[in-house]
Every structure is written in C-alpha cells, then in structure tokens.
C-alpha positions as CSV (number, residue, x, y, z in Angstrom):
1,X,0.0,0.0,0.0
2,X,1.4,3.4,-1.0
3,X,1.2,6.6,1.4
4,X,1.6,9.8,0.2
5,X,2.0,12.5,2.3
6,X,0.1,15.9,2.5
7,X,1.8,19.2,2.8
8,X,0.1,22.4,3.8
9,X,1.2,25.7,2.9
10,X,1.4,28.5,6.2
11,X,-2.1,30.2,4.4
12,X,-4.0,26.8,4.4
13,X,-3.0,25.8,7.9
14,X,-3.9,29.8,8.6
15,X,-7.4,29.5,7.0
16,X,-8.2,26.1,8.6
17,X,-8.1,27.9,12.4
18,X,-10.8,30.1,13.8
19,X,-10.8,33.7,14.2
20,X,-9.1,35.1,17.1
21,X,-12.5,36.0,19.1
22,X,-13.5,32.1,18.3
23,X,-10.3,31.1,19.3
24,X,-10.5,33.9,23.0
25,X,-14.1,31.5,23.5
26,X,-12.1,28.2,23.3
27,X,-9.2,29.0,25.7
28,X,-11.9,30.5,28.1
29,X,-14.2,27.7,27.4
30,X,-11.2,25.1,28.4
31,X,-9.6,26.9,31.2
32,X,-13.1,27.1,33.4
33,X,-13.7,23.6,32.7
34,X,-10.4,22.6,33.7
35,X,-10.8,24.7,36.7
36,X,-14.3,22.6,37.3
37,X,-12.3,18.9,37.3
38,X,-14.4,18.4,34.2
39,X,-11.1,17.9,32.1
40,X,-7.3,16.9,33.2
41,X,-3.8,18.6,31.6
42,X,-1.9,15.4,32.3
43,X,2.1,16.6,32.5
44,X,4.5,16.5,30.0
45,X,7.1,13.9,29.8
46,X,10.5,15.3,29.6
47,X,13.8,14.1,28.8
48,X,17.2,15.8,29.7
49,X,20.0,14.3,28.3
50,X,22.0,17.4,28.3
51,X,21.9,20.5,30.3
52,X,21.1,22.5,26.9
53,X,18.9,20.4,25.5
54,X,15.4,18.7,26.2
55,X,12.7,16.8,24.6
56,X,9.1,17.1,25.8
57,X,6.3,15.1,24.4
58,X,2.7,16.8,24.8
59,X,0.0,14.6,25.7
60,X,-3.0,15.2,23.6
C-alpha cells in the first residue's frame, strides 16, 4: 500500500483555524472547565540528556 504525504502551505493551515475572538471563546471555554475537574492537563514527559537540551512530548 502506498502513502503519500500531505503538505500544507502556512495560508491553508492559517485558513483552517478560527478567528481570534473564536479562538478567546475556546481557551476561556477550556480553562473554566479545567478549573471545574471536568477535564485533566496530564504533564508533559520530559527528557534531559543534556543541560542544553530537552525533549518534551505533549500529551494530547
């Protein structure tokens, strides 16, 4: 089976998002039901291996 791989240009990604008073309404929306217990922010895992340099991985 073949895969081929989809590139997006900056504008599409840009025109795929909402507007920036949509996008106010989600982060409000998120932060009061995080602040309810309705949701969870689990950590990020983190690796060190280096004094300048880390790797985190973000949970989704």
């Amino acid at each position: 089976m073949s895969r081929s791989l989809l590139y997006l240009t900056r504008d599409e990604v840009a025109g795929l998002l909402p507007s920036v008073p949509e996008q106010l309404d989600l982060v409000e929306e998120t932060y009061r039901a995080l602040a309810a217990g309705r949701v969870q922010l689990p950590p990020k895992p983190g690796v060190h291996p280096r004094k300048d340099s880390f790797i985190h991985a973000m949970p989704a």
